[in-house]
C-alpha positions as CSV (number, residue, x, y, z in Angstrom):
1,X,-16.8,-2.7,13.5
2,X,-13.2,-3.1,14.8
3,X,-10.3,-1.2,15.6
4,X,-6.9,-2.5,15.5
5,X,-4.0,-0.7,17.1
6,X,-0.6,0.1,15.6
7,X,2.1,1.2,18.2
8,X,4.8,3.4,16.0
9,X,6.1,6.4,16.8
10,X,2.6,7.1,18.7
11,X,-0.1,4.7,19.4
12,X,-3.3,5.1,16.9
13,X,-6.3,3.1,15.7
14,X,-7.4,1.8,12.8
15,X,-11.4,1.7,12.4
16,X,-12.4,-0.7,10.3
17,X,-16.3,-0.9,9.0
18,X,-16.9,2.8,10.8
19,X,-18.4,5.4,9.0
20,X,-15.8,8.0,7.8
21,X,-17.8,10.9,8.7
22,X,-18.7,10.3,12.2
23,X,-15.4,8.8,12.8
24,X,-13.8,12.0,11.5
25,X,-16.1,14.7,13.6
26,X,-14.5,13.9,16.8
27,X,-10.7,14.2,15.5
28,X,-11.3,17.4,14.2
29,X,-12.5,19.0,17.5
30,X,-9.8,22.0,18.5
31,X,-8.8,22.0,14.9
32,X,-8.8,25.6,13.6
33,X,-7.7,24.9,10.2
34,X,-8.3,21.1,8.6
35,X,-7.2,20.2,5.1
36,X,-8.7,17.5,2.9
37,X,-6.8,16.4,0.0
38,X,-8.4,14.1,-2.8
39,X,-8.0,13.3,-6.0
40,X,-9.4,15.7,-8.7
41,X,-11.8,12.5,-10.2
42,X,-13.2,11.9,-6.9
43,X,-15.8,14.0,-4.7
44,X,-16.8,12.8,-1.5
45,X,-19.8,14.1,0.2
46,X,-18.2,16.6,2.8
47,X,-21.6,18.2,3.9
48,X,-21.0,16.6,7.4
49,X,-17.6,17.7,8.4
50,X,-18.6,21.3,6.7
51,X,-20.5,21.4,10.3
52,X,-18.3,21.7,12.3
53,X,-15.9,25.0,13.9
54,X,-13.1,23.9,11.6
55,X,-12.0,26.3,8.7
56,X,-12.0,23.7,5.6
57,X,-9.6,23.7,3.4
58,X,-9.9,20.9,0.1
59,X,-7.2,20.6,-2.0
60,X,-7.4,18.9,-5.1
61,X,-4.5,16.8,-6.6
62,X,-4.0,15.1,-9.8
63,X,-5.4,11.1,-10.2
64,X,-3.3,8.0,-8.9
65,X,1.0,7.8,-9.1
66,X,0.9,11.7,-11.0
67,X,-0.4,12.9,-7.7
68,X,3.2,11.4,-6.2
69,X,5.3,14.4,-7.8
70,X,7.3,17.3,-6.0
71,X,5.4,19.7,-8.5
72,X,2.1,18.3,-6.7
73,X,3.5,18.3,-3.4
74,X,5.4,21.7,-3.8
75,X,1.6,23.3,-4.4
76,X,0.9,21.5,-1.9
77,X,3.4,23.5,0.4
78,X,1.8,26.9,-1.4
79,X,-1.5,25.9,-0.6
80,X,-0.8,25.1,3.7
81,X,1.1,28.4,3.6
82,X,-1.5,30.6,1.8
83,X,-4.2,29.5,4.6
84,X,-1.5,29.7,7.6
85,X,-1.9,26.3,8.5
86,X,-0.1,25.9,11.8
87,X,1.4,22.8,14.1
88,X,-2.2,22.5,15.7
89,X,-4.0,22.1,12.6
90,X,-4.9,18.8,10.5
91,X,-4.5,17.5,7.1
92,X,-7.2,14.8,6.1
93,X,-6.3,12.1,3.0
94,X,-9.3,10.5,1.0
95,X,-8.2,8.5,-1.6
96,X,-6.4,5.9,-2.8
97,X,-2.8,4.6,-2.0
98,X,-1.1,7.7,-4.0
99,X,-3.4,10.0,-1.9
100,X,-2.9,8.7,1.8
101,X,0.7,8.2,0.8
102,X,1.1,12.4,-0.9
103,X,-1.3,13.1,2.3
104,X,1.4,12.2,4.7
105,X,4.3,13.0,3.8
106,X,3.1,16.5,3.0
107,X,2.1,16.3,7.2
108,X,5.6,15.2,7.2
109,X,7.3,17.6,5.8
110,X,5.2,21.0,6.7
111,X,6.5,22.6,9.8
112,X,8.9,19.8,10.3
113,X,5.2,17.5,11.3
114,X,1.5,18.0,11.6
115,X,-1.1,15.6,12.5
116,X,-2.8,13.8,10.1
117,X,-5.5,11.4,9.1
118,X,-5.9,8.7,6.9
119,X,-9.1,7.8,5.1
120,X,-8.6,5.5,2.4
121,X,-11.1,4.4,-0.4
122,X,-9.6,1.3,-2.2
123,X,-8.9,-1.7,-0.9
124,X,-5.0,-1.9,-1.4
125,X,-5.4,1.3,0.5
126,X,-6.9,0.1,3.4
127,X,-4.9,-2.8,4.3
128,X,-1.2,-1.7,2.8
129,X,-0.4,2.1,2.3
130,X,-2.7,4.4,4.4
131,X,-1.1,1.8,7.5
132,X,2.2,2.0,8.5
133,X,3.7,5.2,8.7
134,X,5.5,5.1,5.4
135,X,4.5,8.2,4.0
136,X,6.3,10.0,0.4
137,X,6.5,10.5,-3.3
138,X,8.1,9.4,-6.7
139,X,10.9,9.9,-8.0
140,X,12.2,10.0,-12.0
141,X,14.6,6.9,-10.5
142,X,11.9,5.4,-8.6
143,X,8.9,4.6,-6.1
144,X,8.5,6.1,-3.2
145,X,12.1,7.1,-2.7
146,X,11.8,10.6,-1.5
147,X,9.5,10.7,1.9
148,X,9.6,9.9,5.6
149,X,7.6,7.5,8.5
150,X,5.1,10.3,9.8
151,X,2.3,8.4,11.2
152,X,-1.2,9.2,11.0
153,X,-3.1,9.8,14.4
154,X,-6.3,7.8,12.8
155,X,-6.8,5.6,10.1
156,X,-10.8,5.5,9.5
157,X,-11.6,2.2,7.0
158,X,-15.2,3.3,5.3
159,X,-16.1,-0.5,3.6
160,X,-18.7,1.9,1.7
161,X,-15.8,3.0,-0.5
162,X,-15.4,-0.3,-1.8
163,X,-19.3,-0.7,-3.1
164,X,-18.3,1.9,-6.5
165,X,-14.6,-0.3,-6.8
166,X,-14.2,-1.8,-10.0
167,X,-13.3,-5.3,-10.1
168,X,-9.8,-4.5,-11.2
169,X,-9.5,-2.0,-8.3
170,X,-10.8,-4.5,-5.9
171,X,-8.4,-7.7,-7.3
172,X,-5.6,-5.2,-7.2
173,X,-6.0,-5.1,-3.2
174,X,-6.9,-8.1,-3.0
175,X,-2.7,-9.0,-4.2
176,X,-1.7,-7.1,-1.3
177,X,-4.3,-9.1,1.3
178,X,-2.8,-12.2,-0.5
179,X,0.9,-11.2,0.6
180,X,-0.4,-10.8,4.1
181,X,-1.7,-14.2,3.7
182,X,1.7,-15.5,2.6
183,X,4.0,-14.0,5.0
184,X,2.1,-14.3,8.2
185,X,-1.4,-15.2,8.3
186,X,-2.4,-18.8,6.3
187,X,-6.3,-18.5,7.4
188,X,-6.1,-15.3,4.7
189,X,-5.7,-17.8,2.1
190,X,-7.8,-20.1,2.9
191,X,-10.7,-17.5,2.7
192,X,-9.4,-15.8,-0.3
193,X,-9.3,-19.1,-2.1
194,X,-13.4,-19.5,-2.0
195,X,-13.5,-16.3,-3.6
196,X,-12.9,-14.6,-6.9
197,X,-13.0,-10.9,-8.6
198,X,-16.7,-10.8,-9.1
199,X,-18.1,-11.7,-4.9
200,X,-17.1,-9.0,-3.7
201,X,-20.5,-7.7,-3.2
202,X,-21.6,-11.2,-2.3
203,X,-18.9,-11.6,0.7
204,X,-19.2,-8.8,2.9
205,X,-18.2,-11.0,6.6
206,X,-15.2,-12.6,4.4
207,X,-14.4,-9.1,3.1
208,X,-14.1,-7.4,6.3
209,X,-12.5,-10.5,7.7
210,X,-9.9,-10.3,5.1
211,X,-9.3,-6.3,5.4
212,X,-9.0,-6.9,9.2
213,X,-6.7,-10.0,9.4
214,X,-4.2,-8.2,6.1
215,X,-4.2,-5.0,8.9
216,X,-3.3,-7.4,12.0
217,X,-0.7,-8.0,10.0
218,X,1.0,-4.9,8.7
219,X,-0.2,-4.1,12.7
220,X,1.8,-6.6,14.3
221,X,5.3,-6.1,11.7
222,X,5.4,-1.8,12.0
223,X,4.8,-2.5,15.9
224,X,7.6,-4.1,16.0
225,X,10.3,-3.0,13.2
226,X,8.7,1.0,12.5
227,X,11.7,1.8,10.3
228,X,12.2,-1.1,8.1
229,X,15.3,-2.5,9.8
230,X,14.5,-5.6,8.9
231,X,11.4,-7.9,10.2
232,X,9.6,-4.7,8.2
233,X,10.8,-5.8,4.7
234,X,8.4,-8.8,4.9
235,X,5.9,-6.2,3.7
236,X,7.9,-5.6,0.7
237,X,6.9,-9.4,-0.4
238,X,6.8,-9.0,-4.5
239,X,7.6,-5.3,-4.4
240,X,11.2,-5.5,-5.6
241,X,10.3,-6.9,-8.6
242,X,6.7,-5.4,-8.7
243,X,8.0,-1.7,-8.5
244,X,10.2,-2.1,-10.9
245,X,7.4,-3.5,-13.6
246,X,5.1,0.0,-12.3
247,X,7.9,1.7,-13.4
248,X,8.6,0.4,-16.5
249,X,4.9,-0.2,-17.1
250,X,4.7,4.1,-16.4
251,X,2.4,2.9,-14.0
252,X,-0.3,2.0,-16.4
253,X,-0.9,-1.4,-14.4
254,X,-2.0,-1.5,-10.8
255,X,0.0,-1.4,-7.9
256,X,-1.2,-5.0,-7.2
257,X,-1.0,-6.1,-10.5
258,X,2.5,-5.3,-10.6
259,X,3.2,-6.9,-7.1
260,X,1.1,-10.1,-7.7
261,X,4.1,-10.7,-11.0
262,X,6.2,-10.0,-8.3
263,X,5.3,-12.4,-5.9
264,X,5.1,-15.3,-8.2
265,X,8.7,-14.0,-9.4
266,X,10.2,-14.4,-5.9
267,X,8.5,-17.9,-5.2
268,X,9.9,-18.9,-8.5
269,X,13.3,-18.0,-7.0
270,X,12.6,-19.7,-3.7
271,X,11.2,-22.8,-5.3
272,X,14.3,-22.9,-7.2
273,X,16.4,-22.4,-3.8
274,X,14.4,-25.3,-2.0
275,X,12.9,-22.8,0.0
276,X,9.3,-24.1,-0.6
277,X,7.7,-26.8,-2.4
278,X,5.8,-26.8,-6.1
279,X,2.5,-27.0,-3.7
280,X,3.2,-23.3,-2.5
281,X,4.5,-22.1,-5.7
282,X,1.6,-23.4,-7.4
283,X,-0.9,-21.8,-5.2
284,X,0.7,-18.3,-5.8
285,X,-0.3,-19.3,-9.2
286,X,-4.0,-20.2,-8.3
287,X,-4.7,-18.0,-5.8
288,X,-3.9,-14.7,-7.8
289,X,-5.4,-16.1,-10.8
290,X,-8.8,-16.5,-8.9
291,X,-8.7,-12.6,-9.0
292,X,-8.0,-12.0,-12.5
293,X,-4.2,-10.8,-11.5
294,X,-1.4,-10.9,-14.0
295,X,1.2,-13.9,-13.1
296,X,3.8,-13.2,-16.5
297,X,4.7,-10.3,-17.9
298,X,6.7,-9.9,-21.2
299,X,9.8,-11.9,-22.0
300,X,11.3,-8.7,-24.1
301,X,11.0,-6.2,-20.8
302,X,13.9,-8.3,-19.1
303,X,16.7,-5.9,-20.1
304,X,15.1,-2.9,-18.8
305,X,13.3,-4.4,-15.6
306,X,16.9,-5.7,-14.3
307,X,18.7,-3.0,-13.7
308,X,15.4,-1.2,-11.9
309,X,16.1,-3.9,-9.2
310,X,19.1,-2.2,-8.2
311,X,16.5,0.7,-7.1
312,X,14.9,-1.1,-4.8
313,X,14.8,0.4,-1.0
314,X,15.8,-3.0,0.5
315,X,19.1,-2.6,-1.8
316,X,22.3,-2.3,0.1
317,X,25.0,-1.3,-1.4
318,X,25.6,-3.2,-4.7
319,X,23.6,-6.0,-3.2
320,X,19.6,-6.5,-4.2
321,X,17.5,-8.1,-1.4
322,X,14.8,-9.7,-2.2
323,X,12.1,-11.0,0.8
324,X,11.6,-14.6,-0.1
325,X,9.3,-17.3,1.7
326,X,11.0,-20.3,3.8
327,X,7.7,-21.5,3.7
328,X,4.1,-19.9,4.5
329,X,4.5,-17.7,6.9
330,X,7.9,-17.7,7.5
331,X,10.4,-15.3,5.3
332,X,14.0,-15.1,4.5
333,X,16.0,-12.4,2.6
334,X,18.2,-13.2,-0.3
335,X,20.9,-11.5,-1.4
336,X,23.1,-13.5,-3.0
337,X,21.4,-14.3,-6.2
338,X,23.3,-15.1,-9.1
339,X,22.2,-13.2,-12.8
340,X,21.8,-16.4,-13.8
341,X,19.3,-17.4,-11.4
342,X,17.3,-14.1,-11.9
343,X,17.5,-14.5,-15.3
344,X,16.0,-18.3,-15.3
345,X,13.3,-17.0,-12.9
346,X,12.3,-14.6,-14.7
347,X,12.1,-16.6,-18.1
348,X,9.9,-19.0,-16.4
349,X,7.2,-16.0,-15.8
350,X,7.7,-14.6,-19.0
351,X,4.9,-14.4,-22.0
């Protein structure tokens, strides 16, 4: 077991390999009210928090990205008001990404802020979106531009969760340890490149060791930079081109899916910039195709993934900026890429 702190707007923990249960008991002491929200194909075994002087509310939201909506998140609002929820009471997330992420900002955003505690169940949940603050939902123009930072008081990683992840759920995460990797930590690499898709029952030390050194990370960056003024968008590595292929895909592929195309995108583009050498570019390659992640995507979606760049939250202006690697764990922003350079790039990840 380890806990990891993040210093944000408060100081909290992140539990990694405790049992979400026991870790949660304590948290809700004083808590008249407590709210659980999951997804409505999911059902946790809530027999153990049931016990204790909390009133429990569970609130059950659609599956994955159509649980990011304002109609969701509206009934939501409904819901919190119906049971009186108050500024001393506590909203509880288990779930994916789209969960921890709806979770928040709906703490957020009721009564201007109430605690809340993140308990996520996949992998890309664990180590990217139920850590960092970033809470918020979707919009018809894009990702996760209507929200706020709202940090959680706890973040409880259960490795359990991950036993019943599918091997697409768990390379999925596995892109987002991989970024980690990349941008800071080059011993991440090195253990995710004597695995694959199918040992992830097999590798339980190297598993936890991944999920701890990917939350280090994201630890050490939202310590530093908590609202993205710049050392923070070295998280976004392969999300500007990533969110725009969830988008276009309707969110059909996975988060990390899209972001792994992403991240070869952006090496292409730093390759091509002398930025770093064929020997990095090529192990984007190798290392994402060890976990049966998608490095093209089709030549024809060009036209329409372009101008979804421009909705990017690192955008300024007219300008897109794109985090880019000077290296392995060092990164650069660009922002003064030529159409014809995006367009070459892009053609040389294309199927």
């Amino acid at each position: 077991m380890k806990s990891i702190s993040v210093k944000a707007e408060h100081e909290y923990s992140v539990l990694i390999g405790h049992r979400w249960a026991q870790a949660l008991i304590p948290l809700m002491k004083d808590r008249a009210r407590v709210a659980v929200i999951i997804s409505s194909g999911f059902s946790p075994n809530l027999d153990a928090i049931r016990s204790t002087d909390a009133e429990l509310h569970l609130f059950q939201v659609p599956d994955g990205e159509d649980a990011k909506s304002s109609t969701v998140l509206i009934n939501l609002w409904n819901w919190l008001g119906a049971a009186g929820f108050t500024r001393s009471d506590l909203i509880v997330g288990i779930g994916g990404g789209a969960i921890t992420d709806l979770a928040g900002f709906a703490a957020a955003s009721w009564l201007r802020g109430i605690d809340w505690i993140a308990v996520p169940t996949t992998l890309a949940g664990m180590v990217d979106a139920s850590v960092g603050g970033k809470t918020g939902i979707n919009s018809d123009y894009g990702k996760n531009l209507i929200g706020a930072f709202h940090s959680p008081r706890c973040v409880i990683v259960d490795l359990d969760f991950l036993k019943s992840l599918s091997s697409r759920d768990f390379s999925a995460g596995m892109a987002e340890v991989i970024k980690c990797g990349f941008i800071a930590d080059p011993e991440i690499l090195r253990i995710a490149g004597a695995m694959d898709s199918k040992s992830q029952s097999d590798n339980s030390v190297e598993i936890l060791e991944l999920i701890s050194r990917a939350v280090a990370v994201k630890a050490d960056v939202v310590s530093s930079d908590f609202k993205e003024s710049f050392a923070r968008e070295a998280l976004n590595y392969g999300h500007t081109l990533g969110h725009a292929i969830e988008i276009h895909a309707k969110y059909q592929l996975r988060h990390g899916e899209a972001v792994a195309i992403g991240m070869v995108f952006v090496a292409e583009l730093a390759f091509a910039r002398g930025l770093i050498d064929a020997t990095v570019l090529e192990l984007h390659r190798k290392l994402l195709s060890r976990f049966d992640l998608p490095i093209t995507f089709q030549r024809d979606a060009w036209q329409k993934l372009a101008p979804l760049l421009a909705l990017d939250k690192k955008a300024r202006g007219t300008k897109i900026r794109f985090v880019a690697l000077d290296g392995i764990g060092a990164t650069v922003r660009l922002d003064d890429l030529s159409s014809s350079e995006l367009d070459a790039a892009y053609e040389r990840i294309s199927s």
